[in-house]
N, C-alpha and C positions, 0 to 999 in steps of 0.2 A: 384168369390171367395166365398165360403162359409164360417158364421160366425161361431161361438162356439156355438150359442143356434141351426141353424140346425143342427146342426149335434149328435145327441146322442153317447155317448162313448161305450165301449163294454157292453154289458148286462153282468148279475151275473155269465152267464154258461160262460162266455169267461174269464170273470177274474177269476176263478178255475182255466180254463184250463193255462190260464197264469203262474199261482202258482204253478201248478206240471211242467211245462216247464223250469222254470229260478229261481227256488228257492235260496235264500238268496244273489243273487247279489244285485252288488252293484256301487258306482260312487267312484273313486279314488282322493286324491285330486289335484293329476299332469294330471286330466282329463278337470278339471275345470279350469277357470279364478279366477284371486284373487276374481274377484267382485263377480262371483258365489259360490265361495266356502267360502267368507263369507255370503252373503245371506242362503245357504245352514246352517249355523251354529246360525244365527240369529233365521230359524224358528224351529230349531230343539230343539233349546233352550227353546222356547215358547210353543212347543208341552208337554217340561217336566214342564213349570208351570201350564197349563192348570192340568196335573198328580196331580201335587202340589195342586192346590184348588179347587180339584175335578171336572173340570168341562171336565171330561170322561165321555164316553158312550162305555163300553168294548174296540171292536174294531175303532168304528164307528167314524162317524163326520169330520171336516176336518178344517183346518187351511192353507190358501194356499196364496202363494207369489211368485210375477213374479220376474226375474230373471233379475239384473240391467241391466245386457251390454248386454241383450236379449229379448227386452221388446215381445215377441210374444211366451215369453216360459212361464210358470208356475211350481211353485215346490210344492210337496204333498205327504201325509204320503201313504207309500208303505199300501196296504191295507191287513190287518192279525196281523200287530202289533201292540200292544199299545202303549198307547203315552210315557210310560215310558221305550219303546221298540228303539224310534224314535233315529237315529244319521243322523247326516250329510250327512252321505256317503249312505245309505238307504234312501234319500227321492228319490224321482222319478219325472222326470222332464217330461210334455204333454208341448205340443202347443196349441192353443187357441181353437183346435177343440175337446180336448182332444186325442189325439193320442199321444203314450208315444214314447220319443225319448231318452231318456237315466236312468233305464238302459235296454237294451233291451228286452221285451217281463214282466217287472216287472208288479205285479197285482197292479191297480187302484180299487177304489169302483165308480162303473157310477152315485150312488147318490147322491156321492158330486161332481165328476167331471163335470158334467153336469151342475150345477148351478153356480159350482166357474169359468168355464170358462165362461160361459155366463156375469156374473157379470165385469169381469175382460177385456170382449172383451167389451161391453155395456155399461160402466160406467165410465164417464174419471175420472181421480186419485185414480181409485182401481185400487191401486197394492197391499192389502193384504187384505183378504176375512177370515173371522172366523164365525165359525159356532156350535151352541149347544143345548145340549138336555137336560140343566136341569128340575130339577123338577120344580123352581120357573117360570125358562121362558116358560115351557110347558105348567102351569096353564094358565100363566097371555096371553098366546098365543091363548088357549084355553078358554078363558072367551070371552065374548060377548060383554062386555063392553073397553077391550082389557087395554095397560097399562095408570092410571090416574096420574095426574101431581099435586100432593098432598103431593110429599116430596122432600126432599130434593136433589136429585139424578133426581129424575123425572122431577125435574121443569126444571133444567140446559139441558134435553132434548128437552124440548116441540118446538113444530115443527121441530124438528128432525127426526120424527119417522115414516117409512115408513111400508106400511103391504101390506101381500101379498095374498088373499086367498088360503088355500091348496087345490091342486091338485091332492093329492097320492104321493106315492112315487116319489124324482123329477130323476125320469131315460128317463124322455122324453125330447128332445133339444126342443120341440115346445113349451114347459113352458117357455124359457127363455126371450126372448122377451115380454114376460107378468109383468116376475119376473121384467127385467129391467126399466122397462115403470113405475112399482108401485116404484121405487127406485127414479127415476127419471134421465135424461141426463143431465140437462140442457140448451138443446134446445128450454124446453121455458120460459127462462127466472130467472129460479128455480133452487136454489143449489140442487142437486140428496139426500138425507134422508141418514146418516150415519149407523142410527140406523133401525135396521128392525124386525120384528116379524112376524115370517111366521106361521101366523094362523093354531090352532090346531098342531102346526109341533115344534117351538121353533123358538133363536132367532139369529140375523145376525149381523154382523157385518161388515165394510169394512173402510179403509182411505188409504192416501197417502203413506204409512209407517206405518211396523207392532206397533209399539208403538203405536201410533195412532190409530188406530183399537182395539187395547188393551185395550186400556182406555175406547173409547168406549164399547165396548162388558163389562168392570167390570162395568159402571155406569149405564147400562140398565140392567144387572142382580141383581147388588144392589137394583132397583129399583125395580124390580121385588120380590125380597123378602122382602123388607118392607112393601110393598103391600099385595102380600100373606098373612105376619105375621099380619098386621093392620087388614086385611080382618075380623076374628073374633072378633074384637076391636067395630064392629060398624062402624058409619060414622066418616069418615079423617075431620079432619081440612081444611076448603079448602084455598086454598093459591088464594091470591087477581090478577086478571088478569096484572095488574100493577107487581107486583112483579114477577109473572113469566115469563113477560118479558123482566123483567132486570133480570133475572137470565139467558135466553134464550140469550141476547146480551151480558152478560158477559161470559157465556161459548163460545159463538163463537170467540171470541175474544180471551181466550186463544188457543182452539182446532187450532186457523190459523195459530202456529207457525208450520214450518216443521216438527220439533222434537219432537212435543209435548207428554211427557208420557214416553220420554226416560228412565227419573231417575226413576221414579215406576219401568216401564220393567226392569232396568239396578241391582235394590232392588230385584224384583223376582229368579231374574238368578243368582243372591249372593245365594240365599237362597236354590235354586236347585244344586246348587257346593256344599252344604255341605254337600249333600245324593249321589250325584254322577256327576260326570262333563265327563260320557263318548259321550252325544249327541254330542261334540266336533269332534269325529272322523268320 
């Protein structure tokens, strides 16, 4: 059986040709399971807060969640619309190889499918993969010295944070196994790196549950821009070895709960209902 990181998904010209094939379908919600068609409505929700606090990149980037009562499926933004394009019934559901199974023939992007399946098939408790191009994680991705643990955000990371060398574009499955290895399994011994930074590229995210992941990905971009912003400031205050890690054992402690990051997530999606609540259908 082949894994997700063999297997590369369609290249650019096939996902075209996809899009002049099956333009604007879509998943009904008497097609799905309750479990799927709330899952479907959870990440489409998150796609419109990502909208919300800018962390778009036109079309691009991906936000991706396995499907509960089908852990070998994955869900992800039909590739052409923006995130404030995204509903329910428009995301599009691959299997772990990338290969799309509902809705038929719907365009994927192979630069995120390729890695959020990899990650998803490689990494026990990712079940939700987020991924971005801002400006602050692009720098700090792109620095040499990569992100330092000098604030307040940063410290509640430290030995969290996983990196990945870039590779080029990630349209090749033979990166995946690279990616997941720098993430970690836990095979040896070592919890897997929640937080990631794909060098030169931007940054990554992944947990047990989209909240989760959410949270992560806001405390490494926050971090990421106090940084940037301190950069012209001179040298940081350094924070005493001792303290960041009791910040580093008291973030894990809370990050252990199942839910963790629920009530923020649950505050974001308040606040996306009040410009538009159709990601629902």
């Amino acid at each position: 059986m082949k894994t997700a990181a063999a297997e590369a998904p369609a290249r650019p010209a096939e996902v075209d040709a996809a899009s002049r094939a099956a333009p604007g379908t879509t998943v009904p919600r008497e097609a799905c399971t309750a479990a799927e068609w709330a899952a479907r409505q959870r990440l489409a929700a998150c796609y419109r807060v990502f909208h919300l606090v800018g962390w778009t990149e036109l079309i691009y980037n991906h936000i991706s969640l396995r499907v509960p009562d089908s852990p070998q499926h994955l869900l992800l933004n039909r590739f052409g619309l923006h995130y404030s394009e995204v509903k329910a019934s428009n995301l599009v559901k691959v299997d772990l190889q990338g290969r799309i199974v509902a809705p038929a023939g719907a365009p994927v992007n192979a630069a995120g499918v390729a890695p959020h399946c990899a990650i998803h098939a490689g990494v026990p408790g990712a079940h939700c993969v987020m991924h971005t191009h801002t400006t602050a994680g692009m720098a700090v991705a792109s620095s040499r010295a990569g992100l330092g643990h000098d604030n307040f955000y940063a410290a509640q990371l430290s030995g969290r944070v996983a990196y990945h060398d870039f590779e080029g574009i990630t349209v090749h499955g033979e990166e995946g196994p690279r990616l997941v290895a720098n993430i970690g399994t836990g095979a040896d011994g070592k919890a897997p790196k929640p937080a990631v930074i794909l060098r030169n590229h931007g940054l990554l995210a992944w947990g047990p549950a989209l909240p989760v992941a959410f949270y992560t990905l806001w405390i490494l971009q926050r971090a990421c821009e106090i940084q940037l912003a301190g950069a012209a400031l001179g040298a940081t205050i350094p924070i005493s070895d001792e303290i960041r890690l009791a910040c580093q054992e008291d973030a894990k402690k809370v990050n252990a709960e199942p839910e963790f990051g629920s009530d923020t997530f649950a505050a974001m999606v308040r606040l996306v209902d009040r410009i538009d609540g159709s990601w629902r259908d």
